[in-house]
Each structure stands twice: as C-alpha cells, then as structure tokens.
C-alpha positions in Angstrom: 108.0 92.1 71.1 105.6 89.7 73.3 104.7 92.8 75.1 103.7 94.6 72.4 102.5 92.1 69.7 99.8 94.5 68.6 102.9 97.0 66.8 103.8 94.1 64.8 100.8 93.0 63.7 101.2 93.8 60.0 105.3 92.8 60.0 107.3 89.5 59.5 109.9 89.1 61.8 112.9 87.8 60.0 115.9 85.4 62.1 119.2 86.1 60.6 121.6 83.2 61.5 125.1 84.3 63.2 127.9 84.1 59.8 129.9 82.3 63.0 130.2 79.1 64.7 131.4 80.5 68.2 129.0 80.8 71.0 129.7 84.5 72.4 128.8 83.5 76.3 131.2 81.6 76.8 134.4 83.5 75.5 136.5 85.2 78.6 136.0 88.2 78.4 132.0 87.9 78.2 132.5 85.2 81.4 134.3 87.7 83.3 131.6 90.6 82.7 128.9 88.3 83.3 130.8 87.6 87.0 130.9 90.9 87.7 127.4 92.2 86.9 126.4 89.3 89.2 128.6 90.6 92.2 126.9 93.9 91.4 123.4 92.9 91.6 124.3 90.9 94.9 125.4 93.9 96.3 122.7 95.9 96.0 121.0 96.6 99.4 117.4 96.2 98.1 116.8 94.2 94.7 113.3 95.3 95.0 114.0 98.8 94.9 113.8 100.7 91.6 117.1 101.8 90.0 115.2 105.1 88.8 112.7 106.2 91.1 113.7 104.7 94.2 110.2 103.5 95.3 109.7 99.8 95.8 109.7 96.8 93.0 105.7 94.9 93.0 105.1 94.0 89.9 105.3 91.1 87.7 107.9 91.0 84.7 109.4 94.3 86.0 112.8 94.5 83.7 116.0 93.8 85.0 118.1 96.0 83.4 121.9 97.4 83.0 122.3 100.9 83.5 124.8 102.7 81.0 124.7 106.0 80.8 127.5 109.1 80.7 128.1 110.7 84.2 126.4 107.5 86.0 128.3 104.7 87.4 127.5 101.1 86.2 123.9 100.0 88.0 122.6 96.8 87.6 118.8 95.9 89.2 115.1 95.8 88.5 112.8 98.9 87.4 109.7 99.6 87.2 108.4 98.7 83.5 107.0 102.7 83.4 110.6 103.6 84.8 112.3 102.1 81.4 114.3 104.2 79.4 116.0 104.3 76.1 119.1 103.4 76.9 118.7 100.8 79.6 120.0 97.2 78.7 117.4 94.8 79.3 118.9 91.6 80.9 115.8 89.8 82.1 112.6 90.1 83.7 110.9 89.1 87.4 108.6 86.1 87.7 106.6 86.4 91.0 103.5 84.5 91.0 102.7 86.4 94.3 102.8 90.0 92.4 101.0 88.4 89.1 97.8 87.9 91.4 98.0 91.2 92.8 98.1 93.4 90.1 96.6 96.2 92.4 99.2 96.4 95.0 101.9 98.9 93.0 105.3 99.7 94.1 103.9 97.8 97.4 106.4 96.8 100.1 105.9 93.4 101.1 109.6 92.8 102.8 109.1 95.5 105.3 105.2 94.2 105.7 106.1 90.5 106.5 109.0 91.8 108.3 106.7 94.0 110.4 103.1 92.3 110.9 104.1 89.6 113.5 104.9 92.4 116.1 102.0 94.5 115.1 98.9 95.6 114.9 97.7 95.0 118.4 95.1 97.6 118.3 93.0 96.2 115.2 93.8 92.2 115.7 91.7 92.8 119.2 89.0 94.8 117.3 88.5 91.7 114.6 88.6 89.3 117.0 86.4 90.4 119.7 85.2 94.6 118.8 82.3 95.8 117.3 82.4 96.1 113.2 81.9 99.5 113.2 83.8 102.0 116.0 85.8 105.1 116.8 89.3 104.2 117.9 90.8 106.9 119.9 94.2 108.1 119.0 96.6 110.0 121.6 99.0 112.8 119.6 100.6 113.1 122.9 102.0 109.3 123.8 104.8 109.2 126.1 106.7 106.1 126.4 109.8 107.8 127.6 108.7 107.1 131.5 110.7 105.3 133.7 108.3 104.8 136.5 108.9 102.4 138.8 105.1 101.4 140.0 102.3 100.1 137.7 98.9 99.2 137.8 97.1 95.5 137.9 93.7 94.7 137.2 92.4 91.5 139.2 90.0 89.4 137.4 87.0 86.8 138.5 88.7 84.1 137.3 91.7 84.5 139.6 94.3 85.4 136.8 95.4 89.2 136.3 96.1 91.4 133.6 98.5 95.1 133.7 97.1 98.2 132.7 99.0 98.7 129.0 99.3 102.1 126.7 100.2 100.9 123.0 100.0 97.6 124.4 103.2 97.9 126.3 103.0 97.4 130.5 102.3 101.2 131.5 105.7 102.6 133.9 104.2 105.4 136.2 105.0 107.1 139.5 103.7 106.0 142.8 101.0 108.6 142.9 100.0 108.1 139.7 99.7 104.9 139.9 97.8 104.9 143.0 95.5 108.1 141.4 95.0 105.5 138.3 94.4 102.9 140.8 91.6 104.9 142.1 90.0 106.0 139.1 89.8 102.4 137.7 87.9 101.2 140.8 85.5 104.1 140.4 84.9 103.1 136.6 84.8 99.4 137.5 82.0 99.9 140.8 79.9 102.2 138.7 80.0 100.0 135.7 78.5 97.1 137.6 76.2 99.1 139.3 74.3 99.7 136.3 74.8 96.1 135.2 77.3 95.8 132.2 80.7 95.6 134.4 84.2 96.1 132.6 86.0 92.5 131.4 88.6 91.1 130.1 88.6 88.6 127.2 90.0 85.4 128.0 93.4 86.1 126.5 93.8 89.8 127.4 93.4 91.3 124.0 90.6 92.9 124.1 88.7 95.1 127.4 85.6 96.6 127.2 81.6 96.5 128.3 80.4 92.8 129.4 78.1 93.4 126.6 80.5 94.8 123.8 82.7 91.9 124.1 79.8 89.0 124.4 78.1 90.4 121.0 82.1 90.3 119.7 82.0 86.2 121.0 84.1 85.3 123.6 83.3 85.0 127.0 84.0 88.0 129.5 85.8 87.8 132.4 85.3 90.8 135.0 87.4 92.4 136.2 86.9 92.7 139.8 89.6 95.7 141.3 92.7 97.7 140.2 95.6 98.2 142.4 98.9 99.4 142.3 102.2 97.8 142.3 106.2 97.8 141.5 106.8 97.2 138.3 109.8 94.7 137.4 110.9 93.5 134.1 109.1 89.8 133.9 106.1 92.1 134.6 106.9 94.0 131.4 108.3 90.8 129.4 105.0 89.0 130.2 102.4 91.3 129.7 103.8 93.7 127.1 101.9 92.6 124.0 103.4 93.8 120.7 106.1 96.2 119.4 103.8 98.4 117.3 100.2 99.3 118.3 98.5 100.2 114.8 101.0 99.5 112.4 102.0 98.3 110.4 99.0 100.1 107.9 99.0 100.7 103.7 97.4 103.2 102.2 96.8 104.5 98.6 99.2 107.2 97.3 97.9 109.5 94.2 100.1 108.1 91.6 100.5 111.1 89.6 101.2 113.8 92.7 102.2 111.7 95.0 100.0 112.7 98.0 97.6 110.2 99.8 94.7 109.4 97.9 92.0 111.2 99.5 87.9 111.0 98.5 85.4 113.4 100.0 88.2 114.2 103.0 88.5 111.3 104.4 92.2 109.4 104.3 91.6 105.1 103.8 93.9 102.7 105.8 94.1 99.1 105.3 95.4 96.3 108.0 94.9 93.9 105.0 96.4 94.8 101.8 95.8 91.7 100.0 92.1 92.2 100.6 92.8 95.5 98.5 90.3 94.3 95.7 87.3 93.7 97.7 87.8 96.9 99.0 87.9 98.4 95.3 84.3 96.4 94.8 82.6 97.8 97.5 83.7 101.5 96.8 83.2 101.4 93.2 79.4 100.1 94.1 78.9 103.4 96.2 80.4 105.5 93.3 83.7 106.2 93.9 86.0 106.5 91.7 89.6 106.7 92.6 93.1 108.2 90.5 95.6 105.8 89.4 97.5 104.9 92.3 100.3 102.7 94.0 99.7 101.4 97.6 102.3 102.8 100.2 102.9 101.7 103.8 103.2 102.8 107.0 105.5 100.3 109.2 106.1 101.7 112.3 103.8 103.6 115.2 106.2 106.6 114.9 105.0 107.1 111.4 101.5 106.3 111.8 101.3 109.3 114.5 103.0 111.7 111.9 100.8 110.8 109.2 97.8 110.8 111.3 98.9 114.5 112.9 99.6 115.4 109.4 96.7 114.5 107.9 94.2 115.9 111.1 95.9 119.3 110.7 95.0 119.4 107.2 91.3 118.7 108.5 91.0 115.8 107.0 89.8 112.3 108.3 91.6 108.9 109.0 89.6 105.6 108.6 90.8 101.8 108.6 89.2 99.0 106.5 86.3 101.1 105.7 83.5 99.0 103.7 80.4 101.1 102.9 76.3 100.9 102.2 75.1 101.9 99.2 73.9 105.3 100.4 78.0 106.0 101.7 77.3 105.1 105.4 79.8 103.2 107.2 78.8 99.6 107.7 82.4 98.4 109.0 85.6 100.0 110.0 87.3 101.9 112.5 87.5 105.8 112.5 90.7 107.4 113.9 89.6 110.3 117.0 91.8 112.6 118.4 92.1 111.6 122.3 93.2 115.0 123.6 90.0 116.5 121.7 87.5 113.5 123.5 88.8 114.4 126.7 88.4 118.1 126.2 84.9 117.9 124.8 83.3 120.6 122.6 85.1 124.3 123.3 
C-alpha cells in the first residue's frame, strides 16, 4: 500500500481489531511452519537468485515471497518486484543500501563480481595505470594455454631485475625452438627499437610494456629492457611471475531487457571494467544522443566467456569496446577497442 499510495488516494483505510486475545505467532503449529520456511530459505544455493526467472536478485525491496502454487513444490526466496505474481505470499522485503544507490545496475551480479575482480582484469588495470586513454587492444580467438613446454623466455632489464615473457598474463610454456625463435625475434624488435630512439621498457612493477615514450606520457618511469633469452621454465618461475587468473575479465555489459540480447547502438557492443561507474557512463552517452532500451547489466566472469562473447559478437560483424566515453560529435575520447589478432597479423586480404 506504501508502494502504491497514489491507488488509494481517494480511500480510508479502515483497521479492524482481531475479536481474539491470542497472538497467532506464537501458537505451535505457526512456530513449527515458521522453522521450516527458514531451513528452506537457508537451503537455497543462491538467495540472490530469482524464484521465477532465474536471473540474479539487485534491487532494493525486491519481495521475499512464499511460493504456493498447484504442481510446484513449496519455494521460498526473493523475486524480482516485476517477477510478482498473484498468488505469491509476500513475507518481507530486501534492505540493501548498496542496491538502493545503484538503481541502474539490474539483475546485476555482484557475488560473482567481488568474487572474481581480485584475480582479474590484468589487461585493463595495466592500461589505467600506465596506457594511453584511448587504444586498440588486440584480442587472440586462437589462445592456447594447453602447452606444456618446458623452456621459456626472459627479458633482462637495465635495472638488473628481469621479467618472463607472459600470454594472458600467465608465464608463457614453449618448446626449445620456439623459445629460442621467440628469443630471436625479441632481440630484433628490442635493437631496432632503440635504434630509432624509443626502446621497449618495462614499468617498474611489470604491468605494463610498451614504447619508452607510451609508458612515460602514462607516468611511471621506464625501465629498458636490454635482451631476451631463453630458458627452462620451472614452477617458482611460473608462481612468481604469473600475474592473474583472468586476463580481461571479469567485464558487465548491458543486456536489452525486453529480448534479451546485448544492447547494441550503431554496431558497436559496450563493456565496462567498472560497473559502479555505470551512471557517468549513461551522462556522457545521453550528451552525444544516444538513447538506450530498458536494460539490466549482465556480466561476463571468466576469460572463457569473454572469448565466446567477443567471437560471437565479431561474427555477427559487430564491434567490441570497453569503458567507451565519447565527444560530442561521437568520436572516441577514451576507451579501448577489442581487434582481432589473427586479422592484425594477416593484414588487409
């Protein structure tokens, strides 16, 4: 009735006093139920999940309800307020100060974020800290992480320290060939690069490797890297210098709240590595024109399905970006734009 003052607006409500003295809670039989809807609720493996629709639980005073219906066994849990039906037995509602103040995160799943965030995002953490604002971020559809090499390859830097040659941010196993061939290839990249006066560094904790210059106008201080050579690789090597369990992920993403699909505006796919900072995103598209569908904010929490969304949505020709803010005109003044590897490699056909 709170809810939904406005219907009432013209009515008195009327109290009716019980015609009896006995409080109903505590008589046994209503003690006994009330037990067991509590074991049932405790049992549930996610109290955040709807009992209707499945999808995850964000929202402030979402009801907790009783479900009693023919054909369905007894369910007790939270729903989503637009998942309410008829017949459900309202018990309660959630108070989460963290969903009240983020009203635009729907069905959002903030377990399996938290959960998955200290582990992860290697990839964009090193761009923030010391990349350029705007840049294309090359993503291989091919990864193989099923090698079992036993050599691998070290870069030695100025400052005496070293650092291991990493795919996904995990200490890369190869062959003895290979690793000599990568070896090789580095050095060439590395002697050219200083030849023409911007050599390849480090940053001072490894997260970041790129261009003297790219990583001085990010603001730390570059340390070169002098040569590449190959080695065994042994398991403190790989406990030591193996950076992160997930490379991009975990990422959220709007999802079209009527079909379901990923939002997307003029082909292009939006990622965020901050989903709290959903609202200043909203701003700055809603200033260039862009209007978006009613949605709820989906996530992906592992690398395994960032590639499958990312392959998915490249097949459909359509384009991946993360934390994309833009000018007025629609350019892209910050963000990162997902490339295909393979097709950088190949160049134009």
């Amino acid at each position: 009735m709170e809810r939904h003052a406005e219907r009432f607006a013209d009515r008195e409500v009327v109290l009716i006093p019980m015609d009896s003295g006995v409080d109903c809670e505590s008589l046994p039989h209503a003690r006994a139920y009330g037990e067991h809807c509590q074991q049932v609720l405790e049992a549930a493996a996610d109290i955040l999940c709807c009992r209707h629709c499945g999808e995850t639980i964000s929202e402030d005073r979402a009801p907790l309800i009783e479900v009693d219906e023919e054909g369905r066994e007894q369910d007790l849990g939270l729903v989503h307020e637009s998942c309410r039906r008829a017949p459900d037995r309202v018990l309660g509602f959630m108070d989460c100060e963290l969903f009240r103040g983020n009203p635009e995160l729907r069905n959002f799943d903030y377990r399996g974020w938290v959960e998955s965030l200290p582990s992860g995002q290697w990839l964009f953490g090193g761009l923030r800290n010391a990349g350029p604002k705007a840049a294309p971020v090359a993503w291989k559809s091919q990864y193989d992480d099923f090698s079992k090499g036993t050599w691998c390859v070290r870069a030695d830097l100025e400052d005496g320290s070293a650092r291991y040659l990493t795919d996904r941010g995990r200490v890369a196993r190869r062959s003895q060939q290979r690793a000599l061939q990568d070896a090789q290839e580095m050095n060439r990249s590395l002697e050219e690069a200083r030849k023409k006066g911007d050599p390849w560094c480090y940053s001072p904790d490894g997260d970041a490797f790129g261009p003297y210059s790219v990583l001085l106008a990010g603001g730390v201080d570059p340390v070169e890297c002098e040569k590449a050579v190959a080695c065994r690789y042994t398991r403190p090597i790989g406990e030591a210098y193996s950076q992160c369990e997930n490379y991009y992920a975990p990422l959220a993403y709007l999802t079209d709240a009527a079909s379901g699909d990923p939002v997307v505006v003029e082909g292009v796919i939006t990622l965020l590595t901050d989903p709290l900072q959903l609202p200043s995103y909203l701003a700055n598209w809603r200033k260039c024109g862009i209007e978006l569908p009613d949605f709820t904010v989906s996530t992906l929490l592992s690398d395994e399905r960032f590639d499958r969304f990312v392959g998915l949505a490249m097949a459909q020709g359509l384009r991946v970006v993360v934390d994309p803010k833009l000018t007025i005109n629609g350019d892209l003044a910050s963000g990162y734009v997902i490339e295909h590897f393979e097709s950088l490699v190949a160049g134009p056909a």
